[in-house]
N, C-alpha and C positions, 0 to 999 in steps of 0.2 A: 908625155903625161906623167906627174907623181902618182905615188903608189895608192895613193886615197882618190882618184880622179882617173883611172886607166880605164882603156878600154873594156877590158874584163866588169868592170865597177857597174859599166853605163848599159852593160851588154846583159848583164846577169843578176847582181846586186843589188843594181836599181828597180828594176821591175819587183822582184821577190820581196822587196822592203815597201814597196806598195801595196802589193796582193799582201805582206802583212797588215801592213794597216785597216785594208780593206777587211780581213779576216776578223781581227778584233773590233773594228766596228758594227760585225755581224752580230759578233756574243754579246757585246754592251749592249744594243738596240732588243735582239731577241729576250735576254734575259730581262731589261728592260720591262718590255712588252707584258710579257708572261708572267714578272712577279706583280703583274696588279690583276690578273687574271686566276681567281680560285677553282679547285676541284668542289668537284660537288658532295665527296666526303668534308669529314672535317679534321683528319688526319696531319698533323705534320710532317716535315721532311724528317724529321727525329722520329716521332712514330712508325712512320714507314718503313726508314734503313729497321727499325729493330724487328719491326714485323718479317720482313724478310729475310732477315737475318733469321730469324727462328725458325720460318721455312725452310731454312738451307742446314739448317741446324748449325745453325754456327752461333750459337747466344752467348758463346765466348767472349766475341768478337764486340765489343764497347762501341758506343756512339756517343760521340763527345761533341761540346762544342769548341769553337776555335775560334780566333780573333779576326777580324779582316773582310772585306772582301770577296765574296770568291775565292777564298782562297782554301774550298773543302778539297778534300783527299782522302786517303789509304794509304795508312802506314805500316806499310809490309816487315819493316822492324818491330814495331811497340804492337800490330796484328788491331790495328783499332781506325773505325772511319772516322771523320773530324770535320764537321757540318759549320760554314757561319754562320751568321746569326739568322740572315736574311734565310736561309734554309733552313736551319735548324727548329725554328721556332713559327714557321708559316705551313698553307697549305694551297701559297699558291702551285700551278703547273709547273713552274721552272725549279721552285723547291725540291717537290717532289721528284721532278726527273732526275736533276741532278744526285741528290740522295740516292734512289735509285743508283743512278751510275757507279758512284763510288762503292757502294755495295758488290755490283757487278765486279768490283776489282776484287775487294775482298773475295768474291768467290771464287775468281779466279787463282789471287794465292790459294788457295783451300784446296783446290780440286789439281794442282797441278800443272797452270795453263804454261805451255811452254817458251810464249812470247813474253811473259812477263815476268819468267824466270831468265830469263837472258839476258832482259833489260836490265833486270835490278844487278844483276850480275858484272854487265860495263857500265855502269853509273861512275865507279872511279874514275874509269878511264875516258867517260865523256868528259866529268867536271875536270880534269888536265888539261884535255884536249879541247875545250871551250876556253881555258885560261892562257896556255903556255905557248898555243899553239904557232897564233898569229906571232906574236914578241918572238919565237923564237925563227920564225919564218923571215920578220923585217931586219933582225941579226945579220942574220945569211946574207939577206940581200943589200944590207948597207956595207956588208965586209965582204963581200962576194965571196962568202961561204955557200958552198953548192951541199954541204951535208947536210949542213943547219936545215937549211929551205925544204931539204927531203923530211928531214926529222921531223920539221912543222909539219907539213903536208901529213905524213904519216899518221898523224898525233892528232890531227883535227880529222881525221879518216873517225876517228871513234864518236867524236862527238855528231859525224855526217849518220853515222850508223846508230845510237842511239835515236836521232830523232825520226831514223825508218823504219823500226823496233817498235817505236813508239804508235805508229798509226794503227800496225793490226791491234794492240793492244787498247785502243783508245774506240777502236770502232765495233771491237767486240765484246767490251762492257756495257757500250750504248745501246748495242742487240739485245744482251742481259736483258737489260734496265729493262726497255719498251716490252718483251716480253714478259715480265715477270711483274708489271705493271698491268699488263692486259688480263694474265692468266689468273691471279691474284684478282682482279675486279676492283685497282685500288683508282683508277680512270674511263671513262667513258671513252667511248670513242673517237670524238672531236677532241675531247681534252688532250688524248693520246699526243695526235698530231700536235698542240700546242709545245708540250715536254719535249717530242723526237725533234722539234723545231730549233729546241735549246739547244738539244745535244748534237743535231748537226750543225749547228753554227761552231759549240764549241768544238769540235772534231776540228773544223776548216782552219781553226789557229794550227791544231797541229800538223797538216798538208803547208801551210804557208811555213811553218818551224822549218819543215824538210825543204821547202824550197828554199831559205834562205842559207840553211847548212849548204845545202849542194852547187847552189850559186856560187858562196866564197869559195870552198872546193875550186872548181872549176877555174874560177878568178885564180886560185894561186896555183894551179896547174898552166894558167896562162903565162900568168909574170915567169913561172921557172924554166918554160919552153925558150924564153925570150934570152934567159939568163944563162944558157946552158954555155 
């Protein structure tokens, strides 16, 4: 078997690149779902991040909007949340949750969380080890370079490790969010469950991330057993 069609591929690869897809067609459909479903405030997703934000005493802390998609966050660099439109400017469930969430990170830079210091911390060495990794692994193994294949290996180790990093960090802002949504009175209680709905779908892309790191792992721990 070539190196894009081995055993390892069909055994590990393949699966995890399904349960991703599967993943991501959770978040499109929930959030989906949810942004045509309103709270029974009339707050925005913008309104909210700043509302809580004030709570936490962090009014430092900017709420902007951002271009795209899904594509909100927390920029532990510039210290500012960054809402799309679809959030920034609604009051559906999925706005608001999401809002919330990224809040929940900002809190966390704030307070010292020590999983999302660690992260931010191999973020270099993931985006290498996401790029350099494999090319330098199919090197090795088309010149029957046994260091190269280690180096690869090694090198994609970070990027396996960010995306593990990544899960307590993603599921303890989602804890944030739903309580500080509850405690705050800014959802009801069925609404609740709508928001937690979002944010565990979106969680699951990032369990699928780690399976799919740890799959190829695996996969080039296979071919180098083979190769030794």
């Amino acid at each position: 078997m070539s190196y894009f069609m081995d055993s390892g591929y069909i055994l590990f690869v393949l699966p995890a690149m399904i349960f991703a897809f599967y993943a991501q067609h959770k978040v499109t459909s929930a959030y989906a779902r949810y942004s045509k479903k309103f709270a029974s405030g009339s707050m925005t997703g913008e309104e909210v991040a700043r509302n809580l934000l004030k709570e936490a005493r962090m009014e430092h802390v900017p709420v902007e909007l951002t271009q795209g998609h899904l594509t909100d966050h927390y920029d532990p660099r510039a210290k500012v949340v960054r809402l799309s439109t679809g959030v920034y400017r609604t009051n559906s469930l999925a706005a608001i949750g999401i809002a919330a969430h990224e809040v929940g990170h900002a809190i966390q830079h704030d307070t010292g969380y020590a999983a999302l210091g660690i992260r931010n911390a191999i973020i270099p060495l993931a985006s290498i080890g996401s790029k350099v990794a494999i090319p330098l692994f199919l090197i090795g193994l088309i010149f029957s370079g046994g260091f190269l294949m280690d180096l690869g290996i090694a090198i994609f180790f970070f990027a396996v490790l960010f995306q593990a990093i990544t899960l307590p960090v993603e599921f303890n802002a989602s804890s944030r969010a739903l309580a500080l949504l509850e405690g705050g009175g800014y959802l009801q209680k069925e609404e609740l469950k709508g928001a937690g709905e979002v944010l565990n779908a979106a969680a699951l892309t990032y369990v699928a991330g780690l399976a799919v790191a740890m799959a190829q792992l695996f996969r080039l721990l296979m071919i180098r057993g083979r190769n030794n």
